[in-house]
DRENNU-217958 format. One record per residue (C-alpha): residue in one letter; residue number from 0; y negated, x, z negated. Coordinates in nm, 2 decimals, decimal comma, always signed. Layout:
BEGIN
  aa    i       Y       X       Z
   A  NUM       Y       X       Z
...
//
This chain:
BEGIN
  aa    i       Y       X       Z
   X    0   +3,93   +0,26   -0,72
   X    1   +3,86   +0,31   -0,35
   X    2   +4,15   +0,48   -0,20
   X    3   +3,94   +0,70   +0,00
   X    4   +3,78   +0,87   -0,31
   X    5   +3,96   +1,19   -0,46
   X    6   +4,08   +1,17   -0,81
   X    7   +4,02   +1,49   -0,88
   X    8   +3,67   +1,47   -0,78
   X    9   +3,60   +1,13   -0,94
   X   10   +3,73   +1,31   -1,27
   X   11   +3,51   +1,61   -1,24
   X   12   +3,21   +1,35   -1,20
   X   13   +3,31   +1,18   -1,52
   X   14   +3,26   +1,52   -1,71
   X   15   +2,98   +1,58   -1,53
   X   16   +2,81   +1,27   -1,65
   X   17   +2,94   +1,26   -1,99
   X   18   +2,77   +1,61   -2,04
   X   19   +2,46   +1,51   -1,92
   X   20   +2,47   +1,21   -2,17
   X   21   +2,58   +1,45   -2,46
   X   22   +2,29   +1,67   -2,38
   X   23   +2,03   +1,41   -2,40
   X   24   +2,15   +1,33   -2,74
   X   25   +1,91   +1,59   -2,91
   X   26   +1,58   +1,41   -2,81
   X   27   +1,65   +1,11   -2,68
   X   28   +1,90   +0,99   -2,95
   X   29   +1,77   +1,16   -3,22
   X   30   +1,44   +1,25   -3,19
   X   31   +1,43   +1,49   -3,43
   X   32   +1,74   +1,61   -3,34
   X   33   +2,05   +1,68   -3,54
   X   34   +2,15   +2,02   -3,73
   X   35   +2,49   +1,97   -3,57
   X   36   +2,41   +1,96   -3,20
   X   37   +2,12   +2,18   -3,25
   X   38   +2,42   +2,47   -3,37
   X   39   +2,69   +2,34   -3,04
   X   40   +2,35   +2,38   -2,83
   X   41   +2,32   +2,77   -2,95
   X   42   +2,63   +2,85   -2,79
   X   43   +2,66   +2,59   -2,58
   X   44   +2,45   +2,38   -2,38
   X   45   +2,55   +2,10   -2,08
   X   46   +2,25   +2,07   -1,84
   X   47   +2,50   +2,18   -1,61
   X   48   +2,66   +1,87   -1,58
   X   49   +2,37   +1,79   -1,29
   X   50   +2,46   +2,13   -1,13
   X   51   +2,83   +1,98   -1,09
   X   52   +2,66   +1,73   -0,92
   X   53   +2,48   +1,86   -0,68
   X   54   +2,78   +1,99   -0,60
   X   55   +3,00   +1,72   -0,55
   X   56   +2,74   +1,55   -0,35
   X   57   +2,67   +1,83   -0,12
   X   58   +3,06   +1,83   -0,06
   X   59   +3,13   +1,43   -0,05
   X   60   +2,82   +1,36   +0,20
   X   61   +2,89   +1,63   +0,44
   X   62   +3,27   +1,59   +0,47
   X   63   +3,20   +1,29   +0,64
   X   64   +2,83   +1,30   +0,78
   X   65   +2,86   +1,65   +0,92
   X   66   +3,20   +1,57   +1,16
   X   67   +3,00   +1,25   +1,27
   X   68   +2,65   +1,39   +1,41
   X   69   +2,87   +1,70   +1,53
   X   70   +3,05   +1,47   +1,77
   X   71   +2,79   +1,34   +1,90
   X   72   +2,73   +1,32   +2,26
   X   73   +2,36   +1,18   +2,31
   X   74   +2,04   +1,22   +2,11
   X   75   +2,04   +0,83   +2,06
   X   76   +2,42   +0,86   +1,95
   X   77   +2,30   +1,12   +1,69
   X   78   +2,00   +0,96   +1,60
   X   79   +2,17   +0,58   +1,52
   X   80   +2,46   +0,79   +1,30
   X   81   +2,17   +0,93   +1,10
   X   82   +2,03   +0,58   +1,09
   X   83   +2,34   +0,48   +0,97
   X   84   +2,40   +0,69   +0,69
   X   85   +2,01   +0,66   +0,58
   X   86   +2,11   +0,31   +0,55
   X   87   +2,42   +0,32   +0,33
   X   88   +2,25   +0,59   +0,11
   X   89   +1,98   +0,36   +0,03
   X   90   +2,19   +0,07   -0,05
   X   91   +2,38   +0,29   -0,24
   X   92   +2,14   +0,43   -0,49
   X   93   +1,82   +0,28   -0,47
   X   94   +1,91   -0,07   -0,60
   X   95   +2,02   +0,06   -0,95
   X   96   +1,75   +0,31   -0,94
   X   97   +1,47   +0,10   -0,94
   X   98   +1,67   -0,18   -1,09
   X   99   +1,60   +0,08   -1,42
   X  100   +1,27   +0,19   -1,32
   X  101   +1,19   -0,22   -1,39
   X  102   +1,33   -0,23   -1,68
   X  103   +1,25   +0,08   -1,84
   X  104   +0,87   -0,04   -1,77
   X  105   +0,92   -0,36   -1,93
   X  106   +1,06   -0,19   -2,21
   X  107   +0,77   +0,03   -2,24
   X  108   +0,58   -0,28   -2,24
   X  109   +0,77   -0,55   -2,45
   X  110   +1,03   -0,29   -2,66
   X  111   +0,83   -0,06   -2,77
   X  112   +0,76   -0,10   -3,12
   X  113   +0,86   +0,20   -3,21
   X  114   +0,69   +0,43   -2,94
   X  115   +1,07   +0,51   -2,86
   X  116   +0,98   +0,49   -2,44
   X  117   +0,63   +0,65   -2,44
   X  118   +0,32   +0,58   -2,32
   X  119   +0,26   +0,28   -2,03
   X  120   +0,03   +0,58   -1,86
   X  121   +0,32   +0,81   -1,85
   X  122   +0,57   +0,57   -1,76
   X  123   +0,33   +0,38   -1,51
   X  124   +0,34   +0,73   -1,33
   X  125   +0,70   +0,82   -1,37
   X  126   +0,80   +0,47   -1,15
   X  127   +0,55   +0,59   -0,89
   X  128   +0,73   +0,93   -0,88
   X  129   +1,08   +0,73   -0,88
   X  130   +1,02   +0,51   -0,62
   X  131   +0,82   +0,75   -0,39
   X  132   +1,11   +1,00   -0,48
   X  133   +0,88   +1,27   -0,58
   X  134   +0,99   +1,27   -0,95
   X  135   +1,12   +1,63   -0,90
   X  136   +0,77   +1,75   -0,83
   X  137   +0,60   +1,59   -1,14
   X  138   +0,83   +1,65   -1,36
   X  139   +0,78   +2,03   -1,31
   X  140   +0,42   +1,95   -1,31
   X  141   +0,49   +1,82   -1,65
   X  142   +0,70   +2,11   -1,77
   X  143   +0,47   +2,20   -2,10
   X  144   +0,19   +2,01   -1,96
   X  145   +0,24   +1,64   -2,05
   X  146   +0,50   +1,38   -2,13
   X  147   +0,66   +1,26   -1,82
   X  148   +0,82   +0,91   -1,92
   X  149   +1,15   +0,77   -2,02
   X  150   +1,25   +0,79   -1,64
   X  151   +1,29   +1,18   -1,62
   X  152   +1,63   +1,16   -1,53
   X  153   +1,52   +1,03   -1,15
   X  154   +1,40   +1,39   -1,12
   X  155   +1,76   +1,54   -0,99
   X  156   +1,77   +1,15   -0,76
   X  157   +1,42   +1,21   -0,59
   X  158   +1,58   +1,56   -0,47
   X  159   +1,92   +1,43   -0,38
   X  160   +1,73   +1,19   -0,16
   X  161   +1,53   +1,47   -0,03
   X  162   +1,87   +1,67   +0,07
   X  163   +2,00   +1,34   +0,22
   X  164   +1,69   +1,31   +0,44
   X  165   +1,69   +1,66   +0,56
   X  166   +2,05   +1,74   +0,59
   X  167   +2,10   +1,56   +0,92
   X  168   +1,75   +1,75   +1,08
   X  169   +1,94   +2,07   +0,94
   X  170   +2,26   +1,95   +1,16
   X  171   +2,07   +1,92   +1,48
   X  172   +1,86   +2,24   +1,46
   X  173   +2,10   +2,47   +1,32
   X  174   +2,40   +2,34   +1,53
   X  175   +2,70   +2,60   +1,55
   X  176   +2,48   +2,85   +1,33
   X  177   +2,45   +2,59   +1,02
   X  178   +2,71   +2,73   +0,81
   X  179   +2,50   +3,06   +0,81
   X  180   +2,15   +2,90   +0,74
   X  181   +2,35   +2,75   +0,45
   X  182   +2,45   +3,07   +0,33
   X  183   +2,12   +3,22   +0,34
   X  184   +2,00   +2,94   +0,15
   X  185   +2,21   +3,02   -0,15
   X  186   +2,14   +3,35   -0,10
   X  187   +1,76   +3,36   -0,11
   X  188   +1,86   +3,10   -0,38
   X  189   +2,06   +3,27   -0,65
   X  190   +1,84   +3,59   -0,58
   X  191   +1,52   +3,43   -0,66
   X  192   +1,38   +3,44   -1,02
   X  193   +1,33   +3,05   -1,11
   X  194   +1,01   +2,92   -1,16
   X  195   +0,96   +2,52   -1,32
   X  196   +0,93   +2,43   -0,98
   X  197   +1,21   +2,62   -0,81
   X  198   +1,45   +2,48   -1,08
   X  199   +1,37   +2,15   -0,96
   X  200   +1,41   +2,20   -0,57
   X  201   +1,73   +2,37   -0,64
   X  202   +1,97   +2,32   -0,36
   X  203   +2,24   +2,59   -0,38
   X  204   +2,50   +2,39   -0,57
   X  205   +2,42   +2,15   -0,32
   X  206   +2,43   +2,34   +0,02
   X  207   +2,80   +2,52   -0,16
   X  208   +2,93   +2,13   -0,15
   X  209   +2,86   +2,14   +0,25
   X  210   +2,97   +2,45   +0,33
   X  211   +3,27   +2,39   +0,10
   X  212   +3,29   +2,07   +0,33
   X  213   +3,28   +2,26   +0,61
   X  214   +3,53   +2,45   +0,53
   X  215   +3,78   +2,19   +0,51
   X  216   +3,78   +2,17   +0,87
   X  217   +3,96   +2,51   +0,89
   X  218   +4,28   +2,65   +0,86
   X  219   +4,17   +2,90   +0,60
   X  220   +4,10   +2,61   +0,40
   X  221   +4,45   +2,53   +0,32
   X  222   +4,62   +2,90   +0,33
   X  223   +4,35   +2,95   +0,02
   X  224   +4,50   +2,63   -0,19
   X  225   +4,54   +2,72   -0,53
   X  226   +4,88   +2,63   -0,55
   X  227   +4,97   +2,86   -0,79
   X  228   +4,73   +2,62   -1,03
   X  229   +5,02   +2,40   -0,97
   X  230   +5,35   +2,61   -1,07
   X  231   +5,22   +2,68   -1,40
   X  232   +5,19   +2,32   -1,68
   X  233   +4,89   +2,40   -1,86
   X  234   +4,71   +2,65   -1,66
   X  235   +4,52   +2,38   -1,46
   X  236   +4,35   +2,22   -1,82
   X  237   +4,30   +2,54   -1,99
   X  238   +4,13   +2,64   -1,69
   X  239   +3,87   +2,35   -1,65
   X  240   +3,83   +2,40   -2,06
   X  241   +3,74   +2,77   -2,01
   X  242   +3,56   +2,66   -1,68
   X  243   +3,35   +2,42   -1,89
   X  244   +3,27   +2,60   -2,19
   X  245   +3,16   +2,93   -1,99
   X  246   +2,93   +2,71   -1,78
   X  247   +2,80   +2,56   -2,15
   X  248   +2,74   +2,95   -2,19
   X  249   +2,57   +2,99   -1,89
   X  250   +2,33   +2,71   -1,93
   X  251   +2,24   +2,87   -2,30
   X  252   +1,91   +3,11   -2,34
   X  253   +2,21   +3,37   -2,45
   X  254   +2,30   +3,42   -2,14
   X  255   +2,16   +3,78   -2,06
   X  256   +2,04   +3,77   -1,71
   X  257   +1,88   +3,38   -1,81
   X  258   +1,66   +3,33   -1,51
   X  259   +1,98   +3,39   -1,30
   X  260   +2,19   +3,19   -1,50
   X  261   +2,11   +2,88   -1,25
   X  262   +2,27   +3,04   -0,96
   X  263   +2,57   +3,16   -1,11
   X  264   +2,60   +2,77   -1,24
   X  265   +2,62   +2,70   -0,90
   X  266   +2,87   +2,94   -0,81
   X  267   +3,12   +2,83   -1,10
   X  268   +3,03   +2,41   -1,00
   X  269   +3,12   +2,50   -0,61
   X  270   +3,46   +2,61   -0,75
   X  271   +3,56   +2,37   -0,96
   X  272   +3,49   +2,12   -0,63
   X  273   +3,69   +2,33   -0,46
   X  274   +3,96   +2,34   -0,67
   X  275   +3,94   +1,98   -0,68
   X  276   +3,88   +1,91   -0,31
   X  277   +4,28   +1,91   -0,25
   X  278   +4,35   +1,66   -0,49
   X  279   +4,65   +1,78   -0,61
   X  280   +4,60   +1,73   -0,98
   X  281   +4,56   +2,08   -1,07
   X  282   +4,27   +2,04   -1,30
   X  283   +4,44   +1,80   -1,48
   X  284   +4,78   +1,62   -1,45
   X  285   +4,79   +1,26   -1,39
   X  286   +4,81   +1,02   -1,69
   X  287   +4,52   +0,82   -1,95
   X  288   +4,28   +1,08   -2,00
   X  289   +4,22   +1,19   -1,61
   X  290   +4,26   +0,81   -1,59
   X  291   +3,99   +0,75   -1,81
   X  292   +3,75   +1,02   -1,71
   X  293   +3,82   +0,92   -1,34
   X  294   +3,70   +0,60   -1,45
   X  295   +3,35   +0,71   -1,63
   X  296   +3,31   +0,92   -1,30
   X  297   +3,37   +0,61   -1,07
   X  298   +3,07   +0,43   -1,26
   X  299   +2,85   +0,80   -1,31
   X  300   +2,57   +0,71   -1,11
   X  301   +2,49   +0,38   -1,35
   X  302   +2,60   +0,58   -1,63
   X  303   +2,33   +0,85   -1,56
   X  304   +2,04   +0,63   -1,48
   X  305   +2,13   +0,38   -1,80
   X  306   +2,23   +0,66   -2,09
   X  307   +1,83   +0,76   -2,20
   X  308   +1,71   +0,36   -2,19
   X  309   +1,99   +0,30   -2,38
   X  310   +1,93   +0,54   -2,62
   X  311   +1,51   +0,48   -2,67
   X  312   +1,67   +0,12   -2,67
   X  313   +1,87   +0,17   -2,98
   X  314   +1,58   +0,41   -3,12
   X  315   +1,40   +0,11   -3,12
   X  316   +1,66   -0,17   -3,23
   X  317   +1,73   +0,10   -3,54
   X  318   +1,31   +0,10   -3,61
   X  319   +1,28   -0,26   -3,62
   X  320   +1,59   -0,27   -3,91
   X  321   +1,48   -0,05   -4,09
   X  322   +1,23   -0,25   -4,32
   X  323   +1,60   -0,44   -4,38
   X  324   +1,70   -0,16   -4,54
   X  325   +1,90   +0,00   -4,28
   X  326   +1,86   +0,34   -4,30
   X  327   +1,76   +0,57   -4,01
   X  328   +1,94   +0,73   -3,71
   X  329   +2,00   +1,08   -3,85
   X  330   +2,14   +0,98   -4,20
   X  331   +2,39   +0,73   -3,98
   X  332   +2,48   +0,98   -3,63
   X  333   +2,84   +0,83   -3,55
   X  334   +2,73   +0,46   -3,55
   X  335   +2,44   +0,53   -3,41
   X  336   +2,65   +0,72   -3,13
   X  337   +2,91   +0,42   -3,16
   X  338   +2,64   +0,15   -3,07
   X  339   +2,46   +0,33   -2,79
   X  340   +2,81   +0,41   -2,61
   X  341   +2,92   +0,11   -2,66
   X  342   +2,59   -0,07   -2,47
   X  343   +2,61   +0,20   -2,26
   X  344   +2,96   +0,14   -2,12
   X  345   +2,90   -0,25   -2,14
   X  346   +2,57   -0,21   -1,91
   X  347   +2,71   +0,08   -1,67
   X  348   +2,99   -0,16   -1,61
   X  349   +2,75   -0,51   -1,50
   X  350   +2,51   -0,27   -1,30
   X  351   +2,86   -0,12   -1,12
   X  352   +3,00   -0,45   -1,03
   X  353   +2,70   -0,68   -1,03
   X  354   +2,43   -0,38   -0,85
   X  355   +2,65   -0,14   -0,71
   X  356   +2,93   -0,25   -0,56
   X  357   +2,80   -0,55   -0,37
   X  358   +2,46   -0,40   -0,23
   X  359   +2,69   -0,08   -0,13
   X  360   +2,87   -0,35   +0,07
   X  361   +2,52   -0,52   +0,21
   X  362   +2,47   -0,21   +0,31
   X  363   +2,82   -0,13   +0,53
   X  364   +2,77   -0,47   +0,69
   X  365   +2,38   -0,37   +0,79
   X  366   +2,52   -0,10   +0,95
   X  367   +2,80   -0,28   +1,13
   X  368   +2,57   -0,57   +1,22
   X  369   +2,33   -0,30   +1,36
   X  370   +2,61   -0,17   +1,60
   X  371   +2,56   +0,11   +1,83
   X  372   +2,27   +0,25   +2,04
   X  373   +2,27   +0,04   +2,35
   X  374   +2,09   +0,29   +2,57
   X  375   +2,21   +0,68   +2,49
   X  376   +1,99   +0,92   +2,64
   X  377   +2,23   +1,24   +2,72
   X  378   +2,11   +1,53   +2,55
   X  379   +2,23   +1,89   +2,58
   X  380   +2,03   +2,01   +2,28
   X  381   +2,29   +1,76   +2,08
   X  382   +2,59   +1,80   +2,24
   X  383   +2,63   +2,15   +2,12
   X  384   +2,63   +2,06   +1,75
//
């Protein structure tokens, strides 16, 4: 793993993911869903997972990207740095992501016996929205409406992107006041009674990450370290249980204030990052299950994009046996489970070293091959970020 990641953060990804993955069980494993997950989802359900997220990302991009464009000196300066990161951001996550979008069409094309992936209409549009990153938009369109496509997942990717795009504009108009526009955002944010569409424009997890990242760069920061997480064995991992299960409550149509619920899922994400920001191990103490979970979260992005084919795959792969005799998904649930996290791993793994990691590195050397604006324009406007 790269040495400059956090540990703590990569393991907090890897339950992010995997409860995104357990979520889509009921409906895109099992169709018809199970009596089992259909009780766990009563009391608890874990949509949050994407919440998390948006956390972490807010966080991770503006601990680095934010320091950058505020050091800059000239408009060009500032403008080639947002170049730059633009750059490695697409080389980072639009490979895989329409890598998927490909395949999940020719699935719906050549795999699809079973009607498993949907209609080619709905699909056909779902790509569109994926690779014009406005699959947010349409899939609250589709809220109720019409299907959306075995691609639904790119919704939370199209408005990552958007954040990535507009993040660096917010740096250069908000300058010294951008920790306060943040805060108004989650404000007006958590305030607001969500609407299908305002659930999927939802930034305040995200714009908690930066100003989270933000405040790294103080000396509050550290005089507020949880260290007392650390004096304690077992305070850390019965927190982030309790942490986990009340944000399962949260995301649950018991939750009593419901059309709140999304801001304080926000709220509770933000402080598990925070926790996690100093790396100290107090969510969990070193050894093979933060290993392991460290380890999903390192490959989380391939995970998330891959876990719904995979499951309409096997959906499809169980259809075609069953004239064989094999009988269907719901009377078999574990080896059904068995075979689509065992594709599922095998898959995350190629796209991670064969996708990932070496168009992540195209992407660096772009960059460094670019070089530096050779003609900086001085620029006050700029210099006071």
């Amino acid at each position: 793993m790269n040495d400059k990641r956090i540990m703590d953060i990569e393991l907090l990804r890897g339950i992010a993911v995997l409860g995104v993955v357990f979520h889509h069980l009921q409906g895109s494993l099992f169709r018809d869903g199970l009596a089992w997950l259909g009780s766990v989802a009563a009391y608890g359900q874990f949509w949050w997972g994407v919440d998390l997220f948006f956390a972490i990302s807010g966080f991770v991009i503006a601990r680095s990207l934010v320091p950058q464009l505020r050091a800059c000196t000239s408009a060009a300066q500032f403008w080639q740095r947002t170049r730059d990161f633009w750059i490695r951001r697409a080389f980072r996550l639009l490979p895989s992501a329409w890598l998927w979008l490909l395949l999940i069409l020719l699935a719906t094309l050549f795999l699809n016996r079973s009607g498993a992936f949907g209609s080619l209409h709905a699909n056909l549009w779902a790509t569109v929205a994926g690779l014009l990153q406005f699959a947010n938009l349409r899939f609250a369109d589709s809220f109720f409406h019409y299907e959306y496509g075995a691609s639904f997942v790119y919704w939370s990717l199209s408005l990552e992107e958007q954040f990535y795009l507009l993040l660096p504009l917010l740096v250069l108009l908000c300058r010294k006041y951008l920790a306060w526009a943040l805060l108004a955002l989650v404000l007006v944010q958590i305030l607001t009674l969500r609407s299908a569409l305002l659930m999927v424009i939802r930034t305040d997890a995200m714009a908690l990450g930066v100003l989270l990242a933000l405040w790294t760069a103080r000396g509050s920061y550290r005089h507020w370290e949880p260290k007392w997480l650390g004096r304690y064995p077992g305070l850390g991992p019965l927190l982030l249980i309790l942490s986990c299960l009340g944000l399962g409550w949260l995301a649950t149509d018991g939750f009593n204030v419901t059309r709140y619920r999304v801001g304080a899922l926000a709220v509770l994400c933000a402080l598990l990052v925070w926790i996690a920001s100093y790396n100290r191990d107090y969510l969990l103490p070193r050894g093979l299950l933060k290993s392991l979970l460290a380890w999903v979260g390192s490959r989380s992005y391939g995970i998330y994009l891959i876990h719904v084919p995979v499951f309409l795959l096997v959906r499809e792969a169980w259809f075609r046996l069953a004239p064989l005799g094999t009988t269907g998904l719901n009377e078999q649930p574990l080896l059904a489970m068995a075979c689509a996290a065992g594709l599922l791993l095998l898959l995350s793994e190629l796209n991670y070293r064969v996708i990932e990691l070496p168009l992540r590195n195209r992407g660096a050397e772009l960059v460094q091959s670019l070089g530096p604006s050779r003609s900086p324009v001085p620029s006050t406007g700029v210099t006071s970020c």
